[in-house]
KEZA-13861 format. One line per field, with one value per residue: x, y, z of N, C-alpha, C in turn. Coordinates in steps of 0.1 Angstrom, whole numbers, plus 5000, padded with zeros to 4 digits. Example, Ala and Ser with C-alpha at 12.3 -4.5 7.8 and 13.67 -1.06 7.14 Angstrom:
% residues 2
n.east: c(5132 5128) $
n.north: c(4943 4978) $
n.up: c(5078 5071) $
ca.east: c(5123 5137) $
ca.north: c(4955 4989) $
ca.up: c(5078 5071) $
c.east: c(5132 5129) $
c.north: c(4967 5000) $
c.up: c(5078 5079) $
***
This chain:
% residues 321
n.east: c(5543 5561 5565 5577 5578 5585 5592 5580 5547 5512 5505 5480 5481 5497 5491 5469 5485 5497 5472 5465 5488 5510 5543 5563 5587 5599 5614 5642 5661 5674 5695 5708 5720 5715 5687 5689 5697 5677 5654 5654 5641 5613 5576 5558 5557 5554 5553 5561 5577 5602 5624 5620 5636 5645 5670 5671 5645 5649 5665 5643 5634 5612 5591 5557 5540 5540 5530 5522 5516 5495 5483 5501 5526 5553 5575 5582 5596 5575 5571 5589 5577 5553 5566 5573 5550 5545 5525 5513 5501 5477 5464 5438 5410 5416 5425 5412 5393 5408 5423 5413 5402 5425 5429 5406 5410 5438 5424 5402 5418 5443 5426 5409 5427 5434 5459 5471 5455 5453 5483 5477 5463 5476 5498 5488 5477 5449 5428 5436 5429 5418 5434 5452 5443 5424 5396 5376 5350 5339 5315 5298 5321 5342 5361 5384 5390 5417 5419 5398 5394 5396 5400 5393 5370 5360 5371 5350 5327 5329 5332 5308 5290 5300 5283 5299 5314 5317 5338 5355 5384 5389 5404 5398 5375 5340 5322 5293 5295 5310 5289 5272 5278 5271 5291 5310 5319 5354 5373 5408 5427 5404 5392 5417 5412 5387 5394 5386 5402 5422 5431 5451 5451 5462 5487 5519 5540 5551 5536 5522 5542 5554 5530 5517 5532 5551 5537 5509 5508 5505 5477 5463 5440 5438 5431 5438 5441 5461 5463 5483 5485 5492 5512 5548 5562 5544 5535 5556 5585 5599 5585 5561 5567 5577 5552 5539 5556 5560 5530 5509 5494 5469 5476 5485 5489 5511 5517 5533 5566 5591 5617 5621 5629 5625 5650 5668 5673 5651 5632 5604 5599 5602 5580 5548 5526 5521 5509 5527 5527 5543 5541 5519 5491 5478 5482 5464 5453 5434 5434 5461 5459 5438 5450 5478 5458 5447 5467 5480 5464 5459 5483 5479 5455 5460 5477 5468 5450 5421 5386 5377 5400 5404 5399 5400 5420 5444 5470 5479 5462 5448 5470 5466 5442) $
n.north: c(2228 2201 2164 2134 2103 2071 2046 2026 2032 2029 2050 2065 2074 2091 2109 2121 2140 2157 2166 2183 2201 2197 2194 2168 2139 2109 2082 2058 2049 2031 2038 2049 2077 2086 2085 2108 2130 2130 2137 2155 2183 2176 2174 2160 2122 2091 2057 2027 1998 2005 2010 2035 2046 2064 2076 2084 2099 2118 2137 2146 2177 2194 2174 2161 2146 2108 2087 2056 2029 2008 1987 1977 1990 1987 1991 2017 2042 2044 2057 2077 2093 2096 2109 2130 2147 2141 2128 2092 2074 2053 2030 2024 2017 2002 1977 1958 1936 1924 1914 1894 1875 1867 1855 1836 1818 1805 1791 1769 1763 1747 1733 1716 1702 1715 1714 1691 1672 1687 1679 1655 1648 1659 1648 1625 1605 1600 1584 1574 1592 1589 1578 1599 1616 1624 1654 1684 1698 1733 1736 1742 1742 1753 1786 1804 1839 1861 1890 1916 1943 1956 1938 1912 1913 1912 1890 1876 1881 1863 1838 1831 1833 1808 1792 1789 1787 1809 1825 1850 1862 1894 1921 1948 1950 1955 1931 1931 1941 1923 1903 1914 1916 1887 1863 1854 1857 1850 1834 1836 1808 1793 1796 1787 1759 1750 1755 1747 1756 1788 1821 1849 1880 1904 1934 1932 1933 1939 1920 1907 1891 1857 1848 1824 1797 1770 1761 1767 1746 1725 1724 1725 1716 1683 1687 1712 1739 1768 1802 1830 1860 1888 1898 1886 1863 1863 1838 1811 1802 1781 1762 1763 1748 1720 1711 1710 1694 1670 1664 1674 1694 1701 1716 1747 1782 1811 1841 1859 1865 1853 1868 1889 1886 1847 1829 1808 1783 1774 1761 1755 1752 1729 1709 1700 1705 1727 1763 1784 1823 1858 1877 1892 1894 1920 1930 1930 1940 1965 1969 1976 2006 2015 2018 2033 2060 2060 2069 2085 2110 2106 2121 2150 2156 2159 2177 2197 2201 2194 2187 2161 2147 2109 2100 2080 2067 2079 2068 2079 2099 2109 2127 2149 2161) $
n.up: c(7147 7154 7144 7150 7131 7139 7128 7099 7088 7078 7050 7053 7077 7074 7058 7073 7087 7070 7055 7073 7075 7089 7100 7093 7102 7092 7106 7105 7115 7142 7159 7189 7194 7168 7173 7197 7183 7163 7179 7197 7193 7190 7191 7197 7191 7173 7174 7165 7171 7183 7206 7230 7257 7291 7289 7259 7259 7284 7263 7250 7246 7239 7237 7240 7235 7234 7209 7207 7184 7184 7213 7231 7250 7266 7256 7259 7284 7307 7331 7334 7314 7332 7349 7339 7330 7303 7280 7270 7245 7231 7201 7210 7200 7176 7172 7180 7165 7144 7166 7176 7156 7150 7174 7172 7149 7157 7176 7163 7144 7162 7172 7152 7139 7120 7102 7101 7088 7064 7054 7053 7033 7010 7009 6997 7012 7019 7029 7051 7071 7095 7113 7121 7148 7172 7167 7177 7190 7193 7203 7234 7252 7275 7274 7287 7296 7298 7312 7302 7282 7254 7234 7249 7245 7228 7217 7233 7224 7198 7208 7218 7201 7188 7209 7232 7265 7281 7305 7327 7338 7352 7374 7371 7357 7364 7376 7368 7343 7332 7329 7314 7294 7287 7299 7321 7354 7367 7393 7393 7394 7396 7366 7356 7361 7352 7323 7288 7268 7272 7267 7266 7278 7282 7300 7295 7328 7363 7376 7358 7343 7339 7346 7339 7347 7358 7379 7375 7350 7359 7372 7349 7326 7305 7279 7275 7252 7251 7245 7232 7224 7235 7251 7249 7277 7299 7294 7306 7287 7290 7308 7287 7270 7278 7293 7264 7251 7266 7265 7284 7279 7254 7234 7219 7210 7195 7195 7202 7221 7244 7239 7208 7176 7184 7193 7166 7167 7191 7213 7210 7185 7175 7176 7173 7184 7184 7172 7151 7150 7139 7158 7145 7153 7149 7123 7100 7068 7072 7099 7103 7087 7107 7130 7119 7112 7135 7155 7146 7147 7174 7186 7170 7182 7209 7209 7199 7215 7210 7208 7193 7206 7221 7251 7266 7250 7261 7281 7306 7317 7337 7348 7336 7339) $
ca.east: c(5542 5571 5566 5585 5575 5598 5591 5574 5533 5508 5501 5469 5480 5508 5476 5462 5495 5498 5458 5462 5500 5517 5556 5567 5597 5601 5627 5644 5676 5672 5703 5707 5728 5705 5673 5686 5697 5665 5638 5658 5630 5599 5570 5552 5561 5546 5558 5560 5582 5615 5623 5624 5643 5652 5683 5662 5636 5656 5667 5635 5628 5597 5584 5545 5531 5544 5515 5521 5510 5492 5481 5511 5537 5565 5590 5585 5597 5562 5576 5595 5569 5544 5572 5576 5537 5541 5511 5516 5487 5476 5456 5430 5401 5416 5432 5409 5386 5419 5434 5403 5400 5438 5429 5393 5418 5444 5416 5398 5430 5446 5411 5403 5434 5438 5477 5477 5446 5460 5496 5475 5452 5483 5509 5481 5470 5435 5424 5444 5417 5412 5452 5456 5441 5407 5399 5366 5339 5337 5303 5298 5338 5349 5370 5389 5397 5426 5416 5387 5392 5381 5399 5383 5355 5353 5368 5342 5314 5330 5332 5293 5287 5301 5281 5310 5309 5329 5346 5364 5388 5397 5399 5396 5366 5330 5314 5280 5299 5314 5277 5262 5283 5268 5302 5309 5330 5356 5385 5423 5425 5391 5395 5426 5410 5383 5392 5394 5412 5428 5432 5458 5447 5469 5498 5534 5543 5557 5522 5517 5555 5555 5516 5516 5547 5547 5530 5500 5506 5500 5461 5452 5433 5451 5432 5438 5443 5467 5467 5489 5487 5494 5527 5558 5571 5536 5536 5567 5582 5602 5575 5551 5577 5576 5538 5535 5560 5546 5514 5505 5480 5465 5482 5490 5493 5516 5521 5542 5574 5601 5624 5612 5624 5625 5659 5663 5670 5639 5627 5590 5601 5609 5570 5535 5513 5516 5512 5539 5530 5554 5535 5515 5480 5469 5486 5454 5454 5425 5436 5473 5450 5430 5464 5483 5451 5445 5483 5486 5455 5463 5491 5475 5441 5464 5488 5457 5436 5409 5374 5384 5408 5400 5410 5407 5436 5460 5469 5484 5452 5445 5478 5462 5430) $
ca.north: c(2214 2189 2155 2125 2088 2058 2031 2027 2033 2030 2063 2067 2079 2105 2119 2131 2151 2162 2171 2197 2207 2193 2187 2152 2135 2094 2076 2040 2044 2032 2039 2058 2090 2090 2090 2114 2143 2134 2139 2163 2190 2170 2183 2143 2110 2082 2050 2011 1987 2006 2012 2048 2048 2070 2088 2095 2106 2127 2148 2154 2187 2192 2164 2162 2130 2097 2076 2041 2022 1994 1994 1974 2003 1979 1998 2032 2043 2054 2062 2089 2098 2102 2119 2145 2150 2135 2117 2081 2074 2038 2030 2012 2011 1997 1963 1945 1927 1920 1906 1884 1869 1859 1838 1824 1815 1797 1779 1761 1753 1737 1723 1708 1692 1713 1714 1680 1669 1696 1678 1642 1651 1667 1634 1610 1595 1607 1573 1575 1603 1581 1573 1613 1615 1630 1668 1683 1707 1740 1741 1736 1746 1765 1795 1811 1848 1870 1904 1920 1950 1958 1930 1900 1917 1911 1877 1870 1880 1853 1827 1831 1826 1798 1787 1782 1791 1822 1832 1858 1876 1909 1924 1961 1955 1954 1917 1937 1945 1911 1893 1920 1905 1874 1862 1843 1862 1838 1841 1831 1798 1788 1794 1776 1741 1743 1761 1741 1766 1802 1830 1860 1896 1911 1938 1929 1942 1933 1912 1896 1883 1846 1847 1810 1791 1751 1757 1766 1738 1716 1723 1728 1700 1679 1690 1725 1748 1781 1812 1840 1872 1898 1898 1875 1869 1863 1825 1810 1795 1771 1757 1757 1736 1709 1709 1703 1679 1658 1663 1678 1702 1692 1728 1761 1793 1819 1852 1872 1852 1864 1877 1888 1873 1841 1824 1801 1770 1776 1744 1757 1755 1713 1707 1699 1708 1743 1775 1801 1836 1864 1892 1901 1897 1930 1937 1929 1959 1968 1971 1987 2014 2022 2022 2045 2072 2066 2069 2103 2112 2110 2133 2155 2158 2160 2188 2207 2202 2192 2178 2151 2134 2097 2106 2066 2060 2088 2059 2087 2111 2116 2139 2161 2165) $
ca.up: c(7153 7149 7147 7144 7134 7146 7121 7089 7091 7065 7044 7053 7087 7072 7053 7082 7088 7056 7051 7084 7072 7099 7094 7101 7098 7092 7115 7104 7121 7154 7170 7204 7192 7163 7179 7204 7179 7155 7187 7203 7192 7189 7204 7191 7186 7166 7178 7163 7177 7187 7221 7239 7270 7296 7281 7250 7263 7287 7254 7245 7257 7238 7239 7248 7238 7228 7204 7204 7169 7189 7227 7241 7257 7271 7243 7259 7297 7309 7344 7330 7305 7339 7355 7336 7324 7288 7274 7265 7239 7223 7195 7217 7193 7161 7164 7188 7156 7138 7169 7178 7148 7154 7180 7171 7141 7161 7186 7152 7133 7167 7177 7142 7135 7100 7096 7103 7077 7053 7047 7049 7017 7003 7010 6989 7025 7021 7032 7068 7082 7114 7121 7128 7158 7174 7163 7187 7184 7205 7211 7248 7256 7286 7275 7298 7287 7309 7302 7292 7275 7238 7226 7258 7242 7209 7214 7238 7212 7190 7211 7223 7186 7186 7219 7241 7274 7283 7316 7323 7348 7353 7383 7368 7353 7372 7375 7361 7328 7327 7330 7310 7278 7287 7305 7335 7361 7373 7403 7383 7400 7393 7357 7353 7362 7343 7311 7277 7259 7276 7259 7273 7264 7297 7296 7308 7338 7371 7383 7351 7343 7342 7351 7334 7346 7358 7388 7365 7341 7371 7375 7337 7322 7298 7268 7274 7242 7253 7229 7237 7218 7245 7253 7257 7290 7302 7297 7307 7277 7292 7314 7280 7266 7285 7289 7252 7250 7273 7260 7298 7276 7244 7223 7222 7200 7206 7188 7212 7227 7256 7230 7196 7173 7191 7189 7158 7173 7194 7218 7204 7172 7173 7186 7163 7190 7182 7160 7159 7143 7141 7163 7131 7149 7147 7107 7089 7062 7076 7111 7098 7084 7117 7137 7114 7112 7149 7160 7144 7152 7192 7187 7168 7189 7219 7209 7200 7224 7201 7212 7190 7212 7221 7262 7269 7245 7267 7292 7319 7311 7345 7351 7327 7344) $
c.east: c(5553 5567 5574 5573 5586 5592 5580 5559 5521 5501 5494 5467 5493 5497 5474 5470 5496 5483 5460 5479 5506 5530 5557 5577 5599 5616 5628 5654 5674 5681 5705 5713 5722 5696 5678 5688 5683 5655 5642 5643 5616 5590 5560 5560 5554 5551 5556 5566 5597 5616 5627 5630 5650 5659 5680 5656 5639 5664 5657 5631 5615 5587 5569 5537 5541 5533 5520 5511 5504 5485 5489 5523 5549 5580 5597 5588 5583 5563 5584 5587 5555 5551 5572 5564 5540 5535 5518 5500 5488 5469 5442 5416 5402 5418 5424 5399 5400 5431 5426 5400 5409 5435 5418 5403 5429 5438 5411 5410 5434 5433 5407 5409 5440 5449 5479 5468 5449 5472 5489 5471 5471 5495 5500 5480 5459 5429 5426 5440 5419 5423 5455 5456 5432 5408 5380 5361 5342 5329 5299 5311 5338 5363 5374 5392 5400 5422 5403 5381 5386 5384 5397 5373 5351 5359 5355 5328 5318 5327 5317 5288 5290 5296 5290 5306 5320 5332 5356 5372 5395 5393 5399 5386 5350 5324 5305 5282 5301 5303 5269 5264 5285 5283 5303 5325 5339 5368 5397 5418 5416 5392 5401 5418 5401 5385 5397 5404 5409 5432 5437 5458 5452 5483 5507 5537 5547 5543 5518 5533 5555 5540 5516 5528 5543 5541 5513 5494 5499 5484 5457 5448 5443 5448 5429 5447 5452 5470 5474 5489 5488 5502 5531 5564 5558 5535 5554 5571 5589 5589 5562 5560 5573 5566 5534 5545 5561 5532 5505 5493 5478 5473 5481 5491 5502 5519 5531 5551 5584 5609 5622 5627 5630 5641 5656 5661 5660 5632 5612 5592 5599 5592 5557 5524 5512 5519 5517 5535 5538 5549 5531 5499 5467 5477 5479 5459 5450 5430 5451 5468 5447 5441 5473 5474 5454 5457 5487 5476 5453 5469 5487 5462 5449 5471 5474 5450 5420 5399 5374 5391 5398 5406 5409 5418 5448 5457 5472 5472 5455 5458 5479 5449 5432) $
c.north: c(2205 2175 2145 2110 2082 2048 2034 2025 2033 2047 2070 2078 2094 2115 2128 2141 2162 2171 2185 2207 2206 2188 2175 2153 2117 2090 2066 2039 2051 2035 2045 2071 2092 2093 2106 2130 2145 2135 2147 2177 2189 2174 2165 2132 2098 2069 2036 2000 1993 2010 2029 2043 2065 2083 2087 2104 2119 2142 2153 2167 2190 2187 2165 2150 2119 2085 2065 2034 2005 1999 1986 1987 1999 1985 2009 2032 2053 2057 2069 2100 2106 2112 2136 2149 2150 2128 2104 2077 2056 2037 2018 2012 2009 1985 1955 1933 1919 1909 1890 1875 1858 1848 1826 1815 1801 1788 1766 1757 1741 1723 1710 1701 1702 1713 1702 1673 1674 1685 1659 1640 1651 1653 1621 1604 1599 1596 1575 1587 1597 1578 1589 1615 1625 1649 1670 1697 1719 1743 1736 1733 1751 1770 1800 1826 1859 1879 1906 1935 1946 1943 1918 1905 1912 1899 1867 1868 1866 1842 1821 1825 1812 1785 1781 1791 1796 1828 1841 1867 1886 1917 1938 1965 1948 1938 1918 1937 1930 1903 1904 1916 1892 1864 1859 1849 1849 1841 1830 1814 1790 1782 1787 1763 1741 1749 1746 1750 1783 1810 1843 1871 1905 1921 1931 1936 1933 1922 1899 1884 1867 1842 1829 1807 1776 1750 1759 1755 1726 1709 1723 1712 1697 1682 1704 1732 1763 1788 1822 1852 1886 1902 1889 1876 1867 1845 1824 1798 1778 1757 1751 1747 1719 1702 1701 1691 1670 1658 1664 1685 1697 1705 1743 1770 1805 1826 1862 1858 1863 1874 1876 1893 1864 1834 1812 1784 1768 1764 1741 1751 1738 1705 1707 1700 1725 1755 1785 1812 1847 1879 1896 1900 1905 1936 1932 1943 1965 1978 1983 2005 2024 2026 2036 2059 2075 2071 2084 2116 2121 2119 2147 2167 2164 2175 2202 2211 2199 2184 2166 2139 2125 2096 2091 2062 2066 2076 2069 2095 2118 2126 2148 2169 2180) $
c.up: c(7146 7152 7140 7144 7130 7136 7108 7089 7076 7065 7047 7064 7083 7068 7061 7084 7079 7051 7064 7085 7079 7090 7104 7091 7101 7101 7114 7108 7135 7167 7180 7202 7181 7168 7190 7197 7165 7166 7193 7200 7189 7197 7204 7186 7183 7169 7176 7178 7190 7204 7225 7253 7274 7293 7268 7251 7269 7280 7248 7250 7253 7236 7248 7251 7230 7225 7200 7192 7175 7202 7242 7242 7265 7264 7251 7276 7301 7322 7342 7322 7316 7349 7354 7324 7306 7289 7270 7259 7227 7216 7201 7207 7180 7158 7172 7182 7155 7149 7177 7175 7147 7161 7180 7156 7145 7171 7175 7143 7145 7170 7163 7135 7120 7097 7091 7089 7063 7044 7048 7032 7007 6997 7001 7001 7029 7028 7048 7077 7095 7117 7124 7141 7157 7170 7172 7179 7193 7208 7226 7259 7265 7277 7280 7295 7299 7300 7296 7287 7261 7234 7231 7253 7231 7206 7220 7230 7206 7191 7214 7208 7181 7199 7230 7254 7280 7297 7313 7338 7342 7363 7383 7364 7363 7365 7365 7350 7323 7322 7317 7292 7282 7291 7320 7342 7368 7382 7393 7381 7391 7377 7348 7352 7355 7328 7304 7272 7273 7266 7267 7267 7280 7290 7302 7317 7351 7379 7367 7348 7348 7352 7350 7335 7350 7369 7377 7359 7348 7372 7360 7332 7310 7281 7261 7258 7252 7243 7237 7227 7221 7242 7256 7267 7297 7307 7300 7295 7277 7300 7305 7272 7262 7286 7277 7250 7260 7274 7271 7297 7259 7235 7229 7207 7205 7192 7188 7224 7234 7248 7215 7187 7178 7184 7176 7160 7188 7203 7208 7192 7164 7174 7173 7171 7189 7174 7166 7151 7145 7147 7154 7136 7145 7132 7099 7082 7072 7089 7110 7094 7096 7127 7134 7118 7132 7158 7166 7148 7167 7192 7183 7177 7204 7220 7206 7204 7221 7209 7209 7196 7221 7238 7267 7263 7249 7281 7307 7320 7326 7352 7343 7332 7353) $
***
């Protein structure tokens, strides 16, 4: 068994290779005539951030699966990969705490004002609390949440906790399931007007692409919260722009931007209605940990056929069936 990993993973997950004697080989040089004479014989691939295409891929000959270190797949050509019966596998049950937390994180910092309270205390204007401006509660909130896989799921837990009142579309998953985690089925539209805060847990793809642009911005209420930790290219960034600086929505969070990393002079960048992170919200340890095992894992379980394998996290499964 040959395998390759594309980018640097934590240990934990080489282990496993290393515990069942599996040869692997590490990959940090991303270039296109590199990748294509180091995967040329791969029968696995381990996969961060870097991009496969096409005329890589096309030199894989034995190539079987390609395991994504996450459960966004926008890197890899998966219409070649279903062409030609290779697996495309995600870590879908590791990062959806780690990325939940992210945005109940970024709803209570923008919501509660703390950046802004933080650098008051800090400046000796402890006094000038009430010149900041209003900071609100979320109990009794409408959240809106796109998407409701593991990780609409396990923000949706959070938000219940904090008694807010949780909508949600997805039109993949059954109404039943949506209500059954106490969750309020809702049509797009609908959503839109009354959410306080949105929350985008959607892939990229040709349907979601500029899902949120200025026709959107149009209907949302004015003291709407937007978090993004999907993908970039979802919201439109010019469109959220302009929104925040005209105070059209009350803030935003964004994790994931059209092109990573986002240029430096940045419109976003000029703006105090909103938090930037650098795509890090699933790199808790913790979650780095469950990624790496689970990664290698997939490939492993996959090439072997093992009972083992996790057959929700092979996204093509069913041209294995």
């Amino acid at each position: 068994m040959n395998i390759a990993i594309m980018g640097k993973i934590h240990p934990d997950g080489l282990t496993t290779f290393k515990n069942k004697g599996i040869n692997y080989k590490e990959i940090e040089n991303f270039e296109k005539n590199s990748l294509i004479e180091n995967l040329k014989d791969v029968e696995g691939i381990v996969l961060r951030t870097a991009k496969l295409d096409q005329e890589i891929l096309s030199k894989c000959k034995n190539l079987k699966i390609v395991s994504r270190h996450g459960v966004g797949y926008d890197n890899v050509d998966s219409t070649y990969l279903n062409q030609n019966n290779i697996a495309l596998a995600i870590t879908g049950t590791s990062n959806s705490v780690s990325v939940a937390e992210h945005v109940m994180t970024m709803i209570l910092s923008i919501t509660k004002n703390i950046y802004s309270y933080d650098k008051l205390v800090k400046s000796g204007n402890f006094k000038k609390k009430y010149e900041v401006g209003d900071f609100f509660e979320l109990y009794n909130k409408n959240i809106f949440i796109l998407g409701f896989g593991r990780i609409g799921k396990a923000l949706a837990k959070r938000c219940i906790g904090f008694e807010m009142n949780v909508y949600v579309f997805d039109p993949f998953v059954d109404n039943k399931e949506i209500q059954n985690h106490n969750c309020i089925p809702t049509e797009r539209n609908e959503g839109f007007k009354i959410a306080d805060y949105i929350s985008i847990h959607l892939p990229l793809n040709d349907q979601t692409r500029n899902l949120i642009s200025f026709n959107q911005f149009k209907i949302f209420k004015k003291n709407l919260i937007l978090i993004n930790t999907a993908r970039g290219g979802i919201i439109n960034e010019e469109a959220l722009f302009k929104s925040l600086e005209s105070n059209n929505i009350l803030g935003a969070g964004l994790d994931v931007y059209e092109n990573e990393p986002p240029n430096e002079n940045h419109p976003l960048f000029s703006l105090n209605n909103i938090i930037l992170t650098p795509h890090n919200a699933a790199l808790t340890l913790e979650c780095r940990k469950r990624m790496s095992i689970e990664s290698c894992e997939n490939v492993f379980n996959f090439l072997t056929k093992s009972e083992n394998l996790i057959k929700s996290n092979i996204i093509n499964f069913d041209i294995f069936d």
